[in-house]
MIFIGU-872716 format. One record per residue: x, y, z of N, C-alpha, C in turn. Coordinates in steps of 0.1 Angstrom, whole numbers, plus 5000, padded with zeros to 4 digits. Example, Ala and Ser with C-alpha at 12.3 -4.5 7.8 and 13.67 -1.06 7.14 Angstrom:
BEGIN
5132, 4943, 5078, 5123, 4955, 5078, 5132, 4967, 5078
5128, 4978, 5071, 5137, 4989, 5071, 5129, 5000, 5079
// end
This chain:
BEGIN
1802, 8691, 8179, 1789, 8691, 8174, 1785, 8678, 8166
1793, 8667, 8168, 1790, 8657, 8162, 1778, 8646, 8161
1769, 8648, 8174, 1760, 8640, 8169, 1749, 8648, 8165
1751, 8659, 8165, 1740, 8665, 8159, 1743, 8672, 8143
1751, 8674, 8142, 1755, 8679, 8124, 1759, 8669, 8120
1764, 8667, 8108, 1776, 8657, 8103, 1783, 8661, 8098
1796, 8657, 8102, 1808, 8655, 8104, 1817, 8664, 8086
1826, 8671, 8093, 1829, 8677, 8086, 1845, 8672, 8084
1858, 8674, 8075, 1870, 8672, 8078, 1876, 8678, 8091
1874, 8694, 8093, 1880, 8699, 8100, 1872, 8693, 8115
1862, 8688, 8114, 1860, 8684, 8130, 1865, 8670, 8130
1869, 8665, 8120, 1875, 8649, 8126, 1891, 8650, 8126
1898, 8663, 8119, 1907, 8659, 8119, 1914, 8670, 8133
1905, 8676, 8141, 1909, 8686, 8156, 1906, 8675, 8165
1893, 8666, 8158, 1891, 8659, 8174, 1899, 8642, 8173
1906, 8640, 8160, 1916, 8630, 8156, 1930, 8638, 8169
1932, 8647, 8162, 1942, 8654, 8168, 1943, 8656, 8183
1934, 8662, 8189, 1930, 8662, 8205, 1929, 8650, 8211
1927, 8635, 8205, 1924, 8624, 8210, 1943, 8619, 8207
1951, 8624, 8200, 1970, 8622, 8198, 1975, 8626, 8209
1970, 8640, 8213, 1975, 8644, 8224, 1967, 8646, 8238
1960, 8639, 8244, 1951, 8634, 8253, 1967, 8633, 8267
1974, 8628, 8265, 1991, 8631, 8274, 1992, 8646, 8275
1996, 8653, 8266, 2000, 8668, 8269, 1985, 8677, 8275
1976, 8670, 8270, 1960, 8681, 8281, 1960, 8672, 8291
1969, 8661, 8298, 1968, 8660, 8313, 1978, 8667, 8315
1985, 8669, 8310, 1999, 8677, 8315, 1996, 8693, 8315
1991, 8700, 8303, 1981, 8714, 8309, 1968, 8710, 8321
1961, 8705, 8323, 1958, 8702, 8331, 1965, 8703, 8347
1971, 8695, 8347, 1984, 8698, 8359, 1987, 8708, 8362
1992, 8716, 8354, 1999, 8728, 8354, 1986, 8739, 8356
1976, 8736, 8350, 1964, 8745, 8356, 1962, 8744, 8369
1964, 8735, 8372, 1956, 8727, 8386, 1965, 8734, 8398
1978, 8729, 8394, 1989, 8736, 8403, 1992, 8752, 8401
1990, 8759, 8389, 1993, 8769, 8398, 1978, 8775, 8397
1968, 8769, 8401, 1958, 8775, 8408, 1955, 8769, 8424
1956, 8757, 8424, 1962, 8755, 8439, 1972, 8751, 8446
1983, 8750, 8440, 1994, 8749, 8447, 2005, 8759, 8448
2004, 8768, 8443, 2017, 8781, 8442, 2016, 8791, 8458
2005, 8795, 8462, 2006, 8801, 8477, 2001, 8791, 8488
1994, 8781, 8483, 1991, 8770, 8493, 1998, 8762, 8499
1989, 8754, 8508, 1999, 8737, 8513, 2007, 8728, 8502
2016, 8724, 8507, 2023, 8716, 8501, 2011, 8704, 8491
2004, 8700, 8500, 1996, 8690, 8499, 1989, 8693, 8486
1988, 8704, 8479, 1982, 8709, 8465, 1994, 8701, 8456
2005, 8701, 8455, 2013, 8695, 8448, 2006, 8677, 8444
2004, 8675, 8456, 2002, 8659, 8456, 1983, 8660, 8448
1973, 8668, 8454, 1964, 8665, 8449, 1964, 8667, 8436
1970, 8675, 8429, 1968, 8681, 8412, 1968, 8668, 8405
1978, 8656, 8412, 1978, 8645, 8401, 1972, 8633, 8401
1963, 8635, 8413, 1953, 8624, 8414, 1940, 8628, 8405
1928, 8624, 8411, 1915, 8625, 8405, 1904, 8627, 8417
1913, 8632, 8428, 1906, 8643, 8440, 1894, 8646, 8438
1893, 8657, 8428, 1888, 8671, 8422, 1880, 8669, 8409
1882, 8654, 8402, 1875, 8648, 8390, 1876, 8655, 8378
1886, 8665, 8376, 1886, 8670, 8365, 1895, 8660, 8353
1904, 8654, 8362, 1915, 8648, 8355, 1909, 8636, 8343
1896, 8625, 8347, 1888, 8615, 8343, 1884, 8620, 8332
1876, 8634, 8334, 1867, 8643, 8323, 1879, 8645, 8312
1890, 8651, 8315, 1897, 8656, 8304, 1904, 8647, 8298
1904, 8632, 8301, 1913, 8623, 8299, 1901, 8617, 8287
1890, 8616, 8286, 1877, 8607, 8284, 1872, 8617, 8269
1873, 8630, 8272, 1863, 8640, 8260, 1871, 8634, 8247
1883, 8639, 8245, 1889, 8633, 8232, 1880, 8617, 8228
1881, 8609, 8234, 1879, 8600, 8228, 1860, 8600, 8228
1854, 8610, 8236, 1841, 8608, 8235, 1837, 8612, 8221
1846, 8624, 8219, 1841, 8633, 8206, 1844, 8625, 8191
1856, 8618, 8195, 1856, 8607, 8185, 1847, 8596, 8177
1842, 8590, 8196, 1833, 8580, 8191, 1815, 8588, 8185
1814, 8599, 8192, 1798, 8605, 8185, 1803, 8609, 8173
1815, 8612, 8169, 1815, 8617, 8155, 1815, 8603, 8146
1820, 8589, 8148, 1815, 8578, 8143, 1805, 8572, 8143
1796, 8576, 8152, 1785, 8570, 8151, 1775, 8578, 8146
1779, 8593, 8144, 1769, 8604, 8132, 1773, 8595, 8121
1786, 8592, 8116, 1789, 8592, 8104, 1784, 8575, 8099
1780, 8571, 8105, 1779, 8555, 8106, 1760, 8558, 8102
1753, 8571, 8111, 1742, 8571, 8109, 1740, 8579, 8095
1750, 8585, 8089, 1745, 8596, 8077, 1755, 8585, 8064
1762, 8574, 8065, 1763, 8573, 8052, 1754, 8552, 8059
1755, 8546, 8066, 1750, 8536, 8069, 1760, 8522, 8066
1769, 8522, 8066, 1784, 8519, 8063, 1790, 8515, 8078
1784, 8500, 8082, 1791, 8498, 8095, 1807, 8491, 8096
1813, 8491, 8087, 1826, 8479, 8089, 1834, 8498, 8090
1838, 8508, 8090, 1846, 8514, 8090, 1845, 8525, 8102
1829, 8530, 8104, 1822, 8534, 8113, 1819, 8528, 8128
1816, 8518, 8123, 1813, 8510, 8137, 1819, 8505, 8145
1832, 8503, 8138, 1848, 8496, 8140, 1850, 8507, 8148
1855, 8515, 8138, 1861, 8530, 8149, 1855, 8535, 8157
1844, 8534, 8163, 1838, 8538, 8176, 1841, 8529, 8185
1838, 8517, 8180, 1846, 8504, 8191, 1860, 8506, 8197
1863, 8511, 8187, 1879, 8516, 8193, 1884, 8527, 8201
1870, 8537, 8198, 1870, 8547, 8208, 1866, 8548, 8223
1851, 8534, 8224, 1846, 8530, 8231, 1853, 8529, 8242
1865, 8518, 8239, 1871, 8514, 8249, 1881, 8523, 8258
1884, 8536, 8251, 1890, 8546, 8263, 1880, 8543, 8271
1868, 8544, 8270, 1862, 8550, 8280, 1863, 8534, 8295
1867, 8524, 8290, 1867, 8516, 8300, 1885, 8520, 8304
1893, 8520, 8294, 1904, 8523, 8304, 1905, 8536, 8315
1896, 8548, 8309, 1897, 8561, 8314, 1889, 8554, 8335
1878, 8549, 8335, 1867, 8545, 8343, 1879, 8535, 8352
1884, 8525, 8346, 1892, 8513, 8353, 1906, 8522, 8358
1915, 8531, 8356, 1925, 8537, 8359, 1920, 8550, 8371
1909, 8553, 8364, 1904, 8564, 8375, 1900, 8555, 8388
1895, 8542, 8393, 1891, 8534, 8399, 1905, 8530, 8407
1913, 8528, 8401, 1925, 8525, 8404, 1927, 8532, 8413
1932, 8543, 8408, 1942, 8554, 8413, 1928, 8559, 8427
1918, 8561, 8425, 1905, 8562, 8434, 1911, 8552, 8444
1913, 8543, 8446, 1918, 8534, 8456, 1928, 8535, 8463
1935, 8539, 8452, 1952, 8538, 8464, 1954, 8555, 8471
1943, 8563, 8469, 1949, 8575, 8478, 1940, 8571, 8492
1955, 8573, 8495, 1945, 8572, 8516, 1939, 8585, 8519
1936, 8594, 8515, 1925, 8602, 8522, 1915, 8604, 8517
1910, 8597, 8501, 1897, 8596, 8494, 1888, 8581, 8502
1873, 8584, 8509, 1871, 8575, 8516, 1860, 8567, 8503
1860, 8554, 8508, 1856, 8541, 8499, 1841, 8551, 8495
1834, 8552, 8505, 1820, 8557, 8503, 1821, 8571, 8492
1825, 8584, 8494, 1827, 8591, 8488, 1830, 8588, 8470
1846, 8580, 8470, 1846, 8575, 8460, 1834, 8570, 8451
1832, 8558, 8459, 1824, 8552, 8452, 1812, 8562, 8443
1803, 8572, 8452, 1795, 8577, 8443, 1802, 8590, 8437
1811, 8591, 8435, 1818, 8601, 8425, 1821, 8592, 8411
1823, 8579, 8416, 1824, 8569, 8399, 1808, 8565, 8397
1797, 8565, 8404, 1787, 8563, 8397, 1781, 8571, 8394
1784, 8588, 8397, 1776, 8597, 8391, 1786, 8601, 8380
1800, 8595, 8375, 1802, 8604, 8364, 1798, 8587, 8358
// end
């Protein structure tokens, strides 16, 4: 709820916390993924759960650090204090280019995702 209320402790220090462990919710993730499609299915569900097929994996990799950066930039707009505020959003900012540039990546090297498809699944997220 951060760019709309302002920022309380317990919401900076869950979404501090959720942006530490951003590794173990790709790993729940997985594990969702697989045993909802891979436990009675094709083999081939094993291999899709760890790509970015299905685009869930970008979304859950990206939220931690989104919720971070709106909650710095409420906080930047309710006390007006840019060297501690402004900073730390910069720094949240840039998941969002590693999350975009790795999803891009990995978007590339599977042979059965085609260039076309790809492509507008990264310009609609």
């Amino acid at each position: 709820l951060a760019p709309f209320f302002p920022v309380t402790f317990p919401d900076f220090w869950i979404a501090d916390q959720l942006n530490s462990l951003v590794i173990i919710l790709l790993d729940v993730e997985y594990f969702i993924c697989y045993l909802v499609y891979g436990l009675h299915t094709s083999p081939d569900a094993f291999v899709q759960c760890g790509t970015i097929v299905y685009g869930i994996r970008p979304i859950v990799a990206v939220l931690p650090a989104w919720w971070r950066f709106a909650q710095c930039i409420r906080r930047y707009y309710d006390s007006r204090q840019a060297v501690p505020h402004l900073v730390n959003a910069g720094k949240y900012s840039t998941s969002f280019f590693v999350v975009f540039f790795s999803s891009l990546a990995t978007g590339l090297k599977a042979p059965d995702v085609s260039m076309q498809s790809y492509s507008y699944y990264i310009v609609t997220v």
